[in-house]
N, CA, C, O and CB atoms as a CASP TS submission, in Angstrom:
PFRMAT TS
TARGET T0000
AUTHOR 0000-0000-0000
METHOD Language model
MODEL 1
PARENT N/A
ATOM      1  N   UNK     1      87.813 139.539  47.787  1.00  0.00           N
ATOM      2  CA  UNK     1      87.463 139.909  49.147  1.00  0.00           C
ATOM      3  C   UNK     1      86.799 138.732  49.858  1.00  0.00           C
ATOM      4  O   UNK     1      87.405 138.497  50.904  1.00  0.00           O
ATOM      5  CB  UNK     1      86.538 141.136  49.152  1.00  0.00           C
ATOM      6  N   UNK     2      85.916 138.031  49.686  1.00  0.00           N
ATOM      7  CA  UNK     2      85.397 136.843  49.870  1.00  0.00           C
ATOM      8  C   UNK     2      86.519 135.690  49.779  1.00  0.00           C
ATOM      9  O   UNK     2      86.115 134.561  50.059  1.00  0.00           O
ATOM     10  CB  UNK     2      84.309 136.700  48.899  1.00  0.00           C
ATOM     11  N   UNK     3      87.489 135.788  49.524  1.00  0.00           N
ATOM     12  CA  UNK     3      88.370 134.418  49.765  1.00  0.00           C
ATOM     13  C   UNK     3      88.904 135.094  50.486  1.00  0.00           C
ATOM     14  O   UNK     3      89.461 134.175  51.088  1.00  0.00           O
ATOM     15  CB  UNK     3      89.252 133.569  48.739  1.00  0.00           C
ATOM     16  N   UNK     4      89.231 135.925  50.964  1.00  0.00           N
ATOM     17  CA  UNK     4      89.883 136.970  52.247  1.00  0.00           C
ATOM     18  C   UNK     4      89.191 136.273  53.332  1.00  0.00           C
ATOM     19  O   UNK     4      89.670 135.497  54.159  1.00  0.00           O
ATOM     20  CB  UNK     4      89.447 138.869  52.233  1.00  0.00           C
ATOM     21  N   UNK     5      87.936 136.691  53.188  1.00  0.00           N
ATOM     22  CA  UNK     5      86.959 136.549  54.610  1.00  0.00           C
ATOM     23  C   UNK     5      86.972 135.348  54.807  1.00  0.00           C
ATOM     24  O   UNK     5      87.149 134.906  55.943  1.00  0.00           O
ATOM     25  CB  UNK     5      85.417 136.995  54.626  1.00  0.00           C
ATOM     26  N   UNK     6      86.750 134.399  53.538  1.00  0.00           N
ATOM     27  CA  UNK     6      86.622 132.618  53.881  1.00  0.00           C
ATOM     28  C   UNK     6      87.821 132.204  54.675  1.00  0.00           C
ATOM     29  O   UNK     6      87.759 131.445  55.643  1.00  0.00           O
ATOM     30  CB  UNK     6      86.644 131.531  52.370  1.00  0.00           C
ATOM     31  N   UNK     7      89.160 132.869  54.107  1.00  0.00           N
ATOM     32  CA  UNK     7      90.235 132.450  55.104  1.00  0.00           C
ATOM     33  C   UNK     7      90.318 133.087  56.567  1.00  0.00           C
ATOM     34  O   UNK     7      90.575 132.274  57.455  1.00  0.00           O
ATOM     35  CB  UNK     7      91.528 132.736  54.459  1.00  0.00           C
ATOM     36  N   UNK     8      90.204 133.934  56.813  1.00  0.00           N
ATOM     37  CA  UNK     8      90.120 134.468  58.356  1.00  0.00           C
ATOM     38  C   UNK     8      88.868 133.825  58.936  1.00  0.00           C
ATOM     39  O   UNK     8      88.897 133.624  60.150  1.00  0.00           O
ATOM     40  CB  UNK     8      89.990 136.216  58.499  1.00  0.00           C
ATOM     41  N   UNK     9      87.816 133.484  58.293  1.00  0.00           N
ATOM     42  CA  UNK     9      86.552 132.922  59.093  1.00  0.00           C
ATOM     43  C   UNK     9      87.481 131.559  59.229  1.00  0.00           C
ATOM     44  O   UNK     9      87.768 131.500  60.424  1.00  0.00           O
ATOM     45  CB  UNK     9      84.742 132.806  58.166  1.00  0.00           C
ATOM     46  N   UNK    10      88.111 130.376  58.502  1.00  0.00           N
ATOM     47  CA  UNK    10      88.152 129.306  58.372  1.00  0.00           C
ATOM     48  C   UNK    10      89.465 129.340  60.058  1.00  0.00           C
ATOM     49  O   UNK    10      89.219 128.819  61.146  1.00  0.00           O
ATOM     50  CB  UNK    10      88.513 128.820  56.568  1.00  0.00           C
ATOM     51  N   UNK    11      90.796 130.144  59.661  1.00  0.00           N
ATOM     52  CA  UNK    11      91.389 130.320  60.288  1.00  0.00           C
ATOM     53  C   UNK    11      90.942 130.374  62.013  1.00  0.00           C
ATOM     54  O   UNK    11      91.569 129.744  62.864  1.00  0.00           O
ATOM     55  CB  UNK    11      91.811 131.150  59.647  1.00  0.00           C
ATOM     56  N   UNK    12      89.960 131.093  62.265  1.00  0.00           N
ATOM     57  CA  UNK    12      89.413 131.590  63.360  1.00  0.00           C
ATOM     58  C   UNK    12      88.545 130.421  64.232  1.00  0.00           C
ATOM     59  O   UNK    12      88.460 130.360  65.459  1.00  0.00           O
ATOM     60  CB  UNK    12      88.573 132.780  62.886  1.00  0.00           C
ATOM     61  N   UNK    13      87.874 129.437  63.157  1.00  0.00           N
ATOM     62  CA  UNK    13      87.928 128.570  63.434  1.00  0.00           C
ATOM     63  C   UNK    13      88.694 127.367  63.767  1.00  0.00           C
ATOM     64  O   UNK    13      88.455 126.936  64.896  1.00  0.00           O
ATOM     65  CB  UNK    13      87.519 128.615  63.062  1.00  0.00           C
ATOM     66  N   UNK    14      89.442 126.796  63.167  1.00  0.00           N
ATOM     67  CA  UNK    14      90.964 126.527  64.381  1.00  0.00           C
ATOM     68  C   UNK    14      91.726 126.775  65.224  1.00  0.00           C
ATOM     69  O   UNK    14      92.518 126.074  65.855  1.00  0.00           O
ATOM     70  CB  UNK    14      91.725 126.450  64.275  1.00  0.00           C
ATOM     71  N   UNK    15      91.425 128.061  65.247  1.00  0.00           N
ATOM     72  CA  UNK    15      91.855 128.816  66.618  1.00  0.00           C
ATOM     73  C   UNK    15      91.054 128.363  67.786  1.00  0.00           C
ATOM     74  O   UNK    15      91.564 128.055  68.863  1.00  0.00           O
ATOM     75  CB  UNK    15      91.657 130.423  66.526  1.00  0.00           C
ATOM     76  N   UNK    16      89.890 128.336  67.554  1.00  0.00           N
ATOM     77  CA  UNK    16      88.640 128.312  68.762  1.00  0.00           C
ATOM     78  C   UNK    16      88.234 127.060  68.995  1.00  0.00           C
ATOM     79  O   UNK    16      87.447 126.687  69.865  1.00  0.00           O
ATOM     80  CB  UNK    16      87.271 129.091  68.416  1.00  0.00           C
ATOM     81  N   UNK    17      89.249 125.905  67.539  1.00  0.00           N
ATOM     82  CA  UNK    17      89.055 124.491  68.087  1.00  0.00           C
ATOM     83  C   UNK    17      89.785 124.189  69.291  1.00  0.00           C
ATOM     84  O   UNK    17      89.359 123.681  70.328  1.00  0.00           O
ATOM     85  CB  UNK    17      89.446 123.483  67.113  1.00  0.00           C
ATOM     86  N   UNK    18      91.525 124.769  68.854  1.00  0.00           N
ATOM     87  CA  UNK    18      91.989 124.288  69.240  1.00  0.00           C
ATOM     88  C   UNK    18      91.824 125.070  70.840  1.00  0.00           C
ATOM     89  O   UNK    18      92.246 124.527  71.862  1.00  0.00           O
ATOM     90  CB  UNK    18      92.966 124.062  68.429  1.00  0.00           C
ATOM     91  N   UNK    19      91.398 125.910  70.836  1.00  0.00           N
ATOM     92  CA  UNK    19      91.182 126.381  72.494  1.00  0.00           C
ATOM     93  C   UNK    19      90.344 125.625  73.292  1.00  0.00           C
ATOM     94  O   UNK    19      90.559 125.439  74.490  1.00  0.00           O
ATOM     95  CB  UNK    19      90.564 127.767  72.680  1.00  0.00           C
ATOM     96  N   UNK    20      88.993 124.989  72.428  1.00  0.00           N
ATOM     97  CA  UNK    20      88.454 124.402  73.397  1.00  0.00           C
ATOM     98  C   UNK    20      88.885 122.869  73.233  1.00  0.00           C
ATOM     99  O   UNK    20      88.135 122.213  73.956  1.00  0.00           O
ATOM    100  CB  UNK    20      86.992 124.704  73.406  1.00  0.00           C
ATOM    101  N   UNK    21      89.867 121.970  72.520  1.00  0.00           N
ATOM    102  CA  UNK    21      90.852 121.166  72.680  1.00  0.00           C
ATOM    103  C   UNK    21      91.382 121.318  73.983  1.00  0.00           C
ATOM    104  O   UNK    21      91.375 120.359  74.754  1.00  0.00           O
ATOM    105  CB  UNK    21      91.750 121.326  71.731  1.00  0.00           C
ATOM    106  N   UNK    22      91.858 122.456  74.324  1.00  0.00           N
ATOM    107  CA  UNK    22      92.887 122.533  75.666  1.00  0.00           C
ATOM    108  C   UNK    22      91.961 122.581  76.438  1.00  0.00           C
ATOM    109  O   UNK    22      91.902 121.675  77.269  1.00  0.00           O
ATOM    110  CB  UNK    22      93.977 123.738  75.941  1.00  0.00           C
ATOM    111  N   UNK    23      90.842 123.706  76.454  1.00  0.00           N
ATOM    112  CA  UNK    23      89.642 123.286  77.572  1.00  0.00           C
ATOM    113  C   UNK    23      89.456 122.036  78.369  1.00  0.00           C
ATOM    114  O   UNK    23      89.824 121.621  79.468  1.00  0.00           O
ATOM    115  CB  UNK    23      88.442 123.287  76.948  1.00  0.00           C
ATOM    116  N   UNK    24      88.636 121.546  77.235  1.00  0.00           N
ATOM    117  CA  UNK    24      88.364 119.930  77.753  1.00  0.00           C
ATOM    118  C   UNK    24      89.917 118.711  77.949  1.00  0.00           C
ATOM    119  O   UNK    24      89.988 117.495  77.774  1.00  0.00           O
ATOM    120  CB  UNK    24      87.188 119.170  76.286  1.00  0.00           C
ATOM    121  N   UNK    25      90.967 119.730  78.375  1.00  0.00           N
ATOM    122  CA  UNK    25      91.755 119.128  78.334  1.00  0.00           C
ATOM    123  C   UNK    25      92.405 118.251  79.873  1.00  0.00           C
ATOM    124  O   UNK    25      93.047 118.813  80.760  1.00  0.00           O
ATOM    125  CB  UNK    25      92.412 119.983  77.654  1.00  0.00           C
ATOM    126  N   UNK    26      92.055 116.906  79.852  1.00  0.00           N
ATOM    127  CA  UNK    26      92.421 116.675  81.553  1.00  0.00           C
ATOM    128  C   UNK    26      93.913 116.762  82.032  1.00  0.00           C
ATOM    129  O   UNK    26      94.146 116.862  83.236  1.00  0.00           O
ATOM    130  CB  UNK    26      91.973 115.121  82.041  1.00  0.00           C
ATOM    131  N   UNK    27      94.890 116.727  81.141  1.00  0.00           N
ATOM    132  CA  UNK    27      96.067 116.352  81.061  1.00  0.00           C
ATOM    133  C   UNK    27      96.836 117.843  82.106  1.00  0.00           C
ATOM    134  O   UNK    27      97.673 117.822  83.009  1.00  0.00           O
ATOM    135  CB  UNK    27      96.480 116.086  79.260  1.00  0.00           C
ATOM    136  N   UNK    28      96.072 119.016  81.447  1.00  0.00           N
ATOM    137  CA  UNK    28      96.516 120.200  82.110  1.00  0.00           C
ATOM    138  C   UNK    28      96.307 120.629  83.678  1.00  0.00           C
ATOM    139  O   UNK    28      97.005 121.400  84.336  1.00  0.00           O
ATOM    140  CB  UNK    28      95.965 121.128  81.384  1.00  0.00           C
ATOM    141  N   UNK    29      94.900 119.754  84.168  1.00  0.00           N
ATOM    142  CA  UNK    29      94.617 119.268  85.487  1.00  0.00           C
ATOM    143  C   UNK    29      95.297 118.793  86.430  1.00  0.00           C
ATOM    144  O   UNK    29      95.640 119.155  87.555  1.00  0.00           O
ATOM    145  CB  UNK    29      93.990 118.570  85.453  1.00  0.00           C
ATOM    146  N   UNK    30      95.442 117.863  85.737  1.00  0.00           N
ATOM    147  CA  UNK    30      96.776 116.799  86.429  1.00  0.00           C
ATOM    148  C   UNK    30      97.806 117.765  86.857  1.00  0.00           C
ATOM    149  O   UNK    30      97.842 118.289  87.970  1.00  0.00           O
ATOM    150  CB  UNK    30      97.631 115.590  85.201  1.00  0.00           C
ATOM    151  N   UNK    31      98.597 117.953  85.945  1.00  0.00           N
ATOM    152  CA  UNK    31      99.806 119.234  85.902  1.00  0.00           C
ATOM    153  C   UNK    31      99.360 119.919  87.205  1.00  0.00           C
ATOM    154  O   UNK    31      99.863 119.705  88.308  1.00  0.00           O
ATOM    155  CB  UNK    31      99.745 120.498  84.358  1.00  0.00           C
ATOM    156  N   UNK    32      98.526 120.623  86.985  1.00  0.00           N
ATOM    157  CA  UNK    32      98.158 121.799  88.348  1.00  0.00           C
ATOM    158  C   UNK    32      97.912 120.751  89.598  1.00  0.00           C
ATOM    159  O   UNK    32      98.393 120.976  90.709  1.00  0.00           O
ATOM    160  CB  UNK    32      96.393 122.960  88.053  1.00  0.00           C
ATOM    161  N   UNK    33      97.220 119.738  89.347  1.00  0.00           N
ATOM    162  CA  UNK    33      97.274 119.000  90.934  1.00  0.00           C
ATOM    163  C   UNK    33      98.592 118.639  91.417  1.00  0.00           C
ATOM    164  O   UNK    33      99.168 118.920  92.468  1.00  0.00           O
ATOM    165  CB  UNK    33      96.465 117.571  91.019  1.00  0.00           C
ATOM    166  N   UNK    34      99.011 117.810  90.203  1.00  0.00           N
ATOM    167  CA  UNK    34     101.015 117.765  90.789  1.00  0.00           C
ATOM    168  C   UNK    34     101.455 118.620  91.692  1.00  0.00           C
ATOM    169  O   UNK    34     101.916 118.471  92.824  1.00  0.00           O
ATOM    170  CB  UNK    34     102.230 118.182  89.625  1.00  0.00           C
ATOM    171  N   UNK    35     101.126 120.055  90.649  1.00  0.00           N
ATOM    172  CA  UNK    35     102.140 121.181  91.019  1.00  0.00           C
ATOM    173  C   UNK    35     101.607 121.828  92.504  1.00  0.00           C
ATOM    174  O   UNK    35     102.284 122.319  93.407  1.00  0.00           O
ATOM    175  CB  UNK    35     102.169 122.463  89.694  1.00  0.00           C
ATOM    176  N   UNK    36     100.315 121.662  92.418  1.00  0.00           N
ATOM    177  CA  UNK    36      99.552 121.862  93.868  1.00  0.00           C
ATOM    178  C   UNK    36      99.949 121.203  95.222  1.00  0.00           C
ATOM    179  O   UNK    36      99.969 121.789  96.304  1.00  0.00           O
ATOM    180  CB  UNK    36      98.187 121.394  93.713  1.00  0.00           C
ATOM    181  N   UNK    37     100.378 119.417  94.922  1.00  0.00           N
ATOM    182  CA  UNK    37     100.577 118.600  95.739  1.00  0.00           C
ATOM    183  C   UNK    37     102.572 119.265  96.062  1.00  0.00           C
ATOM    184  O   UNK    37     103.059 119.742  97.087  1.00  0.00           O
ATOM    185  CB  UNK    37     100.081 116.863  95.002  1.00  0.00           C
ATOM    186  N   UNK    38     103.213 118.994  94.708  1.00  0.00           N
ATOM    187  CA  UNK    38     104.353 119.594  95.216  1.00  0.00           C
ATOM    188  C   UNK    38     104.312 120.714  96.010  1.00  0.00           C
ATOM    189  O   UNK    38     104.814 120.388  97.086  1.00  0.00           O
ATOM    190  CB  UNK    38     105.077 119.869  94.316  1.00  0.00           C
ATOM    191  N   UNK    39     104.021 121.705  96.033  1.00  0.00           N
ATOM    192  CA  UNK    39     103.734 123.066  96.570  1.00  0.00           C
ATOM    193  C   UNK    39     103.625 122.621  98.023  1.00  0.00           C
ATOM    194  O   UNK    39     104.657 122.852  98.652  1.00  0.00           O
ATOM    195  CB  UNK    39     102.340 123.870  95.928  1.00  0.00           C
ATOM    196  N   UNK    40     103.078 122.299  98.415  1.00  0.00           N
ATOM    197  CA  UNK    40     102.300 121.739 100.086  1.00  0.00           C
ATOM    198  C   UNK    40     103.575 120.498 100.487  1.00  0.00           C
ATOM    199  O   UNK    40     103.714 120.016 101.612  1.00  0.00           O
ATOM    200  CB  UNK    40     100.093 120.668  99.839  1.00  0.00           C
ATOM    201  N   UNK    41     104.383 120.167  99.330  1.00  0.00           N
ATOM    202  CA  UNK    41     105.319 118.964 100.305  1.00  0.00           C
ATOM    203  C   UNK    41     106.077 120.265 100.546  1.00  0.00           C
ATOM    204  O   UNK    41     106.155 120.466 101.758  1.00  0.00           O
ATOM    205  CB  UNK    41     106.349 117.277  99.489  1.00  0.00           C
ATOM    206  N   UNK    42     106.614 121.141  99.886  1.00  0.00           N
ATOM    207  CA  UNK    42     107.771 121.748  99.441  1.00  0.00           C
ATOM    208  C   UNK    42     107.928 122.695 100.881  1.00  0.00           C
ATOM    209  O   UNK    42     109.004 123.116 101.304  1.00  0.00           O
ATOM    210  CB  UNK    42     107.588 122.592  97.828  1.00  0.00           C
ATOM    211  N   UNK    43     106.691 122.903 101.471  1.00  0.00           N
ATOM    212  CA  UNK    43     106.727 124.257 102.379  1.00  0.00           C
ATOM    213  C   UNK    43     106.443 123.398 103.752  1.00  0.00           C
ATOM    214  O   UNK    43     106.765 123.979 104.788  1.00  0.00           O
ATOM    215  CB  UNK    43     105.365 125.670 101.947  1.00  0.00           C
ATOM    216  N   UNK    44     105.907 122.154 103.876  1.00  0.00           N
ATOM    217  CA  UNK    44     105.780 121.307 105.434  1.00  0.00           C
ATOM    218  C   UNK    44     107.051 121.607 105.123  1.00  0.00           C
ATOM    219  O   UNK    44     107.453 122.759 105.285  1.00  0.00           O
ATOM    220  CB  UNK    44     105.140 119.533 105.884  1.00  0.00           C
ATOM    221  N   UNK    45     107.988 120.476 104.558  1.00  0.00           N
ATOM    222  CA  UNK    45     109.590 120.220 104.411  1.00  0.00           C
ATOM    223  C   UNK    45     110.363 121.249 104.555  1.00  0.00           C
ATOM    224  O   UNK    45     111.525 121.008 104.883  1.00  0.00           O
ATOM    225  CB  UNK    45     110.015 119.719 103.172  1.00  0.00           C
ATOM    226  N   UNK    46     109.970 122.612 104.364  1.00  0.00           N
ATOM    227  CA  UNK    46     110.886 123.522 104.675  1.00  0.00           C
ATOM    228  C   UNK    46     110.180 124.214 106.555  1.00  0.00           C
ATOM    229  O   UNK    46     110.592 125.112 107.290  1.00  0.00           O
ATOM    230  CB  UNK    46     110.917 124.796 103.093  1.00  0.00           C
ATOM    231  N   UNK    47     109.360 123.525 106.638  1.00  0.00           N
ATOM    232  CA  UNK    47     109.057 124.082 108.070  1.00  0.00           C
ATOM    233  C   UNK    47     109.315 122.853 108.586  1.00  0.00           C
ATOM    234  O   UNK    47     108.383 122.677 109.371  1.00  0.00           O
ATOM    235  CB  UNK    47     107.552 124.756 108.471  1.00  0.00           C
ATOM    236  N   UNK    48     110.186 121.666 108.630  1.00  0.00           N
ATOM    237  CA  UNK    48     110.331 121.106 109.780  1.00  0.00           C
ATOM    238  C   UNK    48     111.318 121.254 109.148  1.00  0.00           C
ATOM    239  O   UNK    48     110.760 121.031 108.073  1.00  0.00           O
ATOM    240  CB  UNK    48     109.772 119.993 110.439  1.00  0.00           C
ATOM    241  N   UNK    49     112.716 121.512 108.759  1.00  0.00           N
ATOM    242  CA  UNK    49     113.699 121.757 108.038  1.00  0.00           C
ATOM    243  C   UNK    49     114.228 122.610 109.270  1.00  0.00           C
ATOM    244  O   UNK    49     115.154 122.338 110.035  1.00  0.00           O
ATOM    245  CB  UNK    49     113.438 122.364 106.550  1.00  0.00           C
ATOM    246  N   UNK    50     113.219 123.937 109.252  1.00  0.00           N
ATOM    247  CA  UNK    50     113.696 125.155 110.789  1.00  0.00           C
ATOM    248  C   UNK    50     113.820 124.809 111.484  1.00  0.00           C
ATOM    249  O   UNK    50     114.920 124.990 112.007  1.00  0.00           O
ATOM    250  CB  UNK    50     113.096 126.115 111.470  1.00  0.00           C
ATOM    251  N   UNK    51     112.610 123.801 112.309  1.00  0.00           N
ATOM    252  CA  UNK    51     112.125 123.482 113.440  1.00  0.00           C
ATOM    253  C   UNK    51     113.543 122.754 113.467  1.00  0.00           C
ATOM    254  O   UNK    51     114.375 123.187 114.264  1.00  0.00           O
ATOM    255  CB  UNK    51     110.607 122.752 113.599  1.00  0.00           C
ATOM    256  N   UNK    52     113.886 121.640 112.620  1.00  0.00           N
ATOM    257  CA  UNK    52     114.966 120.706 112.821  1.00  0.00           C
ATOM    258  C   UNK    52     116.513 121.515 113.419  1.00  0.00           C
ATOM    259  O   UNK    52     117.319 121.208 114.298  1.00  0.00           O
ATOM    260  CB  UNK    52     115.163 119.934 111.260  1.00  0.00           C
ATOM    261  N   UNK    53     116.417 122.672 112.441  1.00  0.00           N
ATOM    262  CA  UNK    53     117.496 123.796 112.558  1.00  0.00           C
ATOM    263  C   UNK    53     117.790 124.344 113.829  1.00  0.00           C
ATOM    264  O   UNK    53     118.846 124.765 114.303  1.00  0.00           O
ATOM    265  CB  UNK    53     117.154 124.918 111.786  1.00  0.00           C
ATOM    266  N   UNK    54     116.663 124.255 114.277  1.00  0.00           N
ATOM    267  CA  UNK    54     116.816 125.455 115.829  1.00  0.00           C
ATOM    268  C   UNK    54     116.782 124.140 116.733  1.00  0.00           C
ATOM    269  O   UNK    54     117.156 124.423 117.871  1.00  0.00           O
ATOM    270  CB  UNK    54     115.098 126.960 116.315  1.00  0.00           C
ATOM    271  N   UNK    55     116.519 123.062 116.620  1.00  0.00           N
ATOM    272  CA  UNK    55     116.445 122.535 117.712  1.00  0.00           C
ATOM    273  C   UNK    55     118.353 121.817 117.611  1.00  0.00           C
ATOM    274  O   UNK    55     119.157 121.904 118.539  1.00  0.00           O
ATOM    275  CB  UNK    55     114.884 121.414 117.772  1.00  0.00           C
ATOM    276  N   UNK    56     118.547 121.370 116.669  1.00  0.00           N
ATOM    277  CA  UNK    56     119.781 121.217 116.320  1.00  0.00           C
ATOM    278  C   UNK    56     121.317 122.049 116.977  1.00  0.00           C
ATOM    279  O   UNK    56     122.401 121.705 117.447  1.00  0.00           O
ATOM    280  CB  UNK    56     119.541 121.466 115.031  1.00  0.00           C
ATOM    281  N   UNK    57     120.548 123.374 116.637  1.00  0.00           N
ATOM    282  CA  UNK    57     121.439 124.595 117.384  1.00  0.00           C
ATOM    283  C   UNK    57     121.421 124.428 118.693  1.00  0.00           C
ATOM    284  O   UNK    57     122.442 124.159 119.326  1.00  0.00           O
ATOM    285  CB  UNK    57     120.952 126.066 117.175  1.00  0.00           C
ATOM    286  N   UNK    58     120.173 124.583 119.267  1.00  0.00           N
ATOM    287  CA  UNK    58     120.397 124.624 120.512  1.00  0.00           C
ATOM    288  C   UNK    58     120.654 123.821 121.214  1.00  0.00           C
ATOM    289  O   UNK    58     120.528 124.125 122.400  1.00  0.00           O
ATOM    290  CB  UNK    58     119.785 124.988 120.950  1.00  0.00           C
ATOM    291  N   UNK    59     121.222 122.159 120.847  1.00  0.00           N
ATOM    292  CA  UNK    59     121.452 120.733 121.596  1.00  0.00           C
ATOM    293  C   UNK    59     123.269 121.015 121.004  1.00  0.00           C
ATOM    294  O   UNK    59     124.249 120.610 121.631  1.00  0.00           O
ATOM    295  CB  UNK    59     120.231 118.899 120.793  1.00  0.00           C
ATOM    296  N   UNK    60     123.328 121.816 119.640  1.00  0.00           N
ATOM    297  CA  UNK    60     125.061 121.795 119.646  1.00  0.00           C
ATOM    298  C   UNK    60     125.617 122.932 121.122  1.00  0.00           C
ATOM    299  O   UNK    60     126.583 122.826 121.877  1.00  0.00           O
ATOM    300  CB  UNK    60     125.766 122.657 117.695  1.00  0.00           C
ATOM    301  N   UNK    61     124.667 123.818 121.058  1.00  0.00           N
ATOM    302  CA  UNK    61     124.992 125.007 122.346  1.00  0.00           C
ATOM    303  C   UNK    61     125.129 124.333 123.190  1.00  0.00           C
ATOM    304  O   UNK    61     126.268 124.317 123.655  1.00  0.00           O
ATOM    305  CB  UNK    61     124.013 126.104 122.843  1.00  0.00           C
ATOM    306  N   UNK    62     124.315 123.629 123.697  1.00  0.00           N
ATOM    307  CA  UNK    62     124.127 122.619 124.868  1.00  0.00           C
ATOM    308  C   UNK    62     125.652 121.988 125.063  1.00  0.00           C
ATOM    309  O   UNK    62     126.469 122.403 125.885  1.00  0.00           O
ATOM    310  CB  UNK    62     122.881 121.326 124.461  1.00  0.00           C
ATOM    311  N   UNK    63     125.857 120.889 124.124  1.00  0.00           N
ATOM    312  CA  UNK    63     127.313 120.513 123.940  1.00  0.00           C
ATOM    313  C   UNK    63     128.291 121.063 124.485  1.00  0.00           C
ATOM    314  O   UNK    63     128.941 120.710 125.469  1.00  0.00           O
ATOM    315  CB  UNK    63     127.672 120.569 122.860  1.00  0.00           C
ATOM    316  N   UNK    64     128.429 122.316 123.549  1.00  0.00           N
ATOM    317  CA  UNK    64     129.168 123.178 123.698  1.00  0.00           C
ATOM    318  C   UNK    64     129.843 124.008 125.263  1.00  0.00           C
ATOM    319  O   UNK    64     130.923 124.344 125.750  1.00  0.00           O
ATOM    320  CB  UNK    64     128.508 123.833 122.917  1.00  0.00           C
ATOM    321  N   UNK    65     128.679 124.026 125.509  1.00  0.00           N
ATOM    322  CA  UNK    65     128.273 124.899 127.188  1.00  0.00           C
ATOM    323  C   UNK    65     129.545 123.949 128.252  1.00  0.00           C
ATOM    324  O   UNK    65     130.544 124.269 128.897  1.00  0.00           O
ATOM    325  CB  UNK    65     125.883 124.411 127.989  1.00  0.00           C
ATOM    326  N   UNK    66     128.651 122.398 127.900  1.00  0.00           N
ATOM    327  CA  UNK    66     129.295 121.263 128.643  1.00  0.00           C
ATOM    328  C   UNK    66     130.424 121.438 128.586  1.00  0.00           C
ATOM    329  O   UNK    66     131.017 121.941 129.539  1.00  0.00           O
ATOM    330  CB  UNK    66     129.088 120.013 128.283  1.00  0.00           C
ATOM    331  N   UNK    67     131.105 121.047 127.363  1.00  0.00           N
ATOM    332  CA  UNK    67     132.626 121.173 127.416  1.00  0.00           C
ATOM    333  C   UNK    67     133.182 122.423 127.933  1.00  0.00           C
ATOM    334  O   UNK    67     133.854 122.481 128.963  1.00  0.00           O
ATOM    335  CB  UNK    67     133.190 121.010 126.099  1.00  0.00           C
ATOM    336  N   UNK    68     132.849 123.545 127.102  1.00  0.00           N
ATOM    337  CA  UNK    68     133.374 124.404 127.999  1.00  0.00           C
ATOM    338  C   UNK    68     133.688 124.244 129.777  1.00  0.00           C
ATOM    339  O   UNK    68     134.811 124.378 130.262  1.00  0.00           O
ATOM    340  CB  UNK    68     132.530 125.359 127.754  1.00  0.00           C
ATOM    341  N   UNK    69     132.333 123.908 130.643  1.00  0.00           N
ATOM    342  CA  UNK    69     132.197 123.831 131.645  1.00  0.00           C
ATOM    343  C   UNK    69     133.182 122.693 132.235  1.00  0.00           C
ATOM    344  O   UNK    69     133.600 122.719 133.392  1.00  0.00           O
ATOM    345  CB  UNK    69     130.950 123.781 131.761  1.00  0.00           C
ATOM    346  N   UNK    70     133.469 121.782 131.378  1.00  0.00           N
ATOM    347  CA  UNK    70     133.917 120.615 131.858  1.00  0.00           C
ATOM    348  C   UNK    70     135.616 120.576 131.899  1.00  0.00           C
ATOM    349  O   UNK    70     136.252 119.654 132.407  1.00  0.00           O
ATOM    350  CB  UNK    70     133.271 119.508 130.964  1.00  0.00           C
ATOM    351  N   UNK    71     136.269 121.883 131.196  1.00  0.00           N
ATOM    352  CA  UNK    71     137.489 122.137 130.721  1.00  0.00           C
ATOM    353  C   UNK    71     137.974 123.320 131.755  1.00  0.00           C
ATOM    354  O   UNK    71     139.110 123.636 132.107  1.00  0.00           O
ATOM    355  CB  UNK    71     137.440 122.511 129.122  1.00  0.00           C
ATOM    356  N   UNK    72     136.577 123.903 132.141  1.00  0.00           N
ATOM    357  CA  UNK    72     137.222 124.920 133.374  1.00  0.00           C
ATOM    358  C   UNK    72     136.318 124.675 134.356  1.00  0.00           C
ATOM    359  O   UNK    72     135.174 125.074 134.137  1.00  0.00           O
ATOM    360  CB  UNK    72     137.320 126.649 133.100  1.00  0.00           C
ATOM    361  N   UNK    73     136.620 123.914 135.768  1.00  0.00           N
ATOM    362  CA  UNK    73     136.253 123.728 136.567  1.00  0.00           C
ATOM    363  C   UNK    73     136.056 124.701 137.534  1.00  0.00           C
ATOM    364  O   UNK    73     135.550 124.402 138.616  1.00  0.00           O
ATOM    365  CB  UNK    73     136.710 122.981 136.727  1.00  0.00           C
TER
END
């Protein structure tokens, strides 16, 4: 019973190393700032992406209008 317990105590202790291993871990920081910084390009870029979209549309309408207009006098 006692080499039972020595192994689950010993075990339990590598467990709780290796957790606070990842704790003090800066590497996982980084990761989340990346993923933070990507996040914030990802959503400007898709809002001038629209803006680009609608203004796009409405200068092809524009075009469009012209010729029409210009084909029937």
């Amino acid at each position: 019973m006692l080499k039972l317990y020595a192994k689950a105590w010993i075990f339990k202790q590598r467990v709780m190393d290796r957790i606070s291993k990842l704790r003090s871990s800066e590497e996982g920081a980084t990761i989340a700032e990346y993923a933070l910084v990507l996040t914030v390009v990802v959503v400007g870029l898709i809002l001038v992406l629209q803006q680009l979209t609608t203004t796009l549309q409405s200068k092809i309408l524009e075009i469009v209008t012209e010729i029409s207009n210009a084909k029937n006098p």
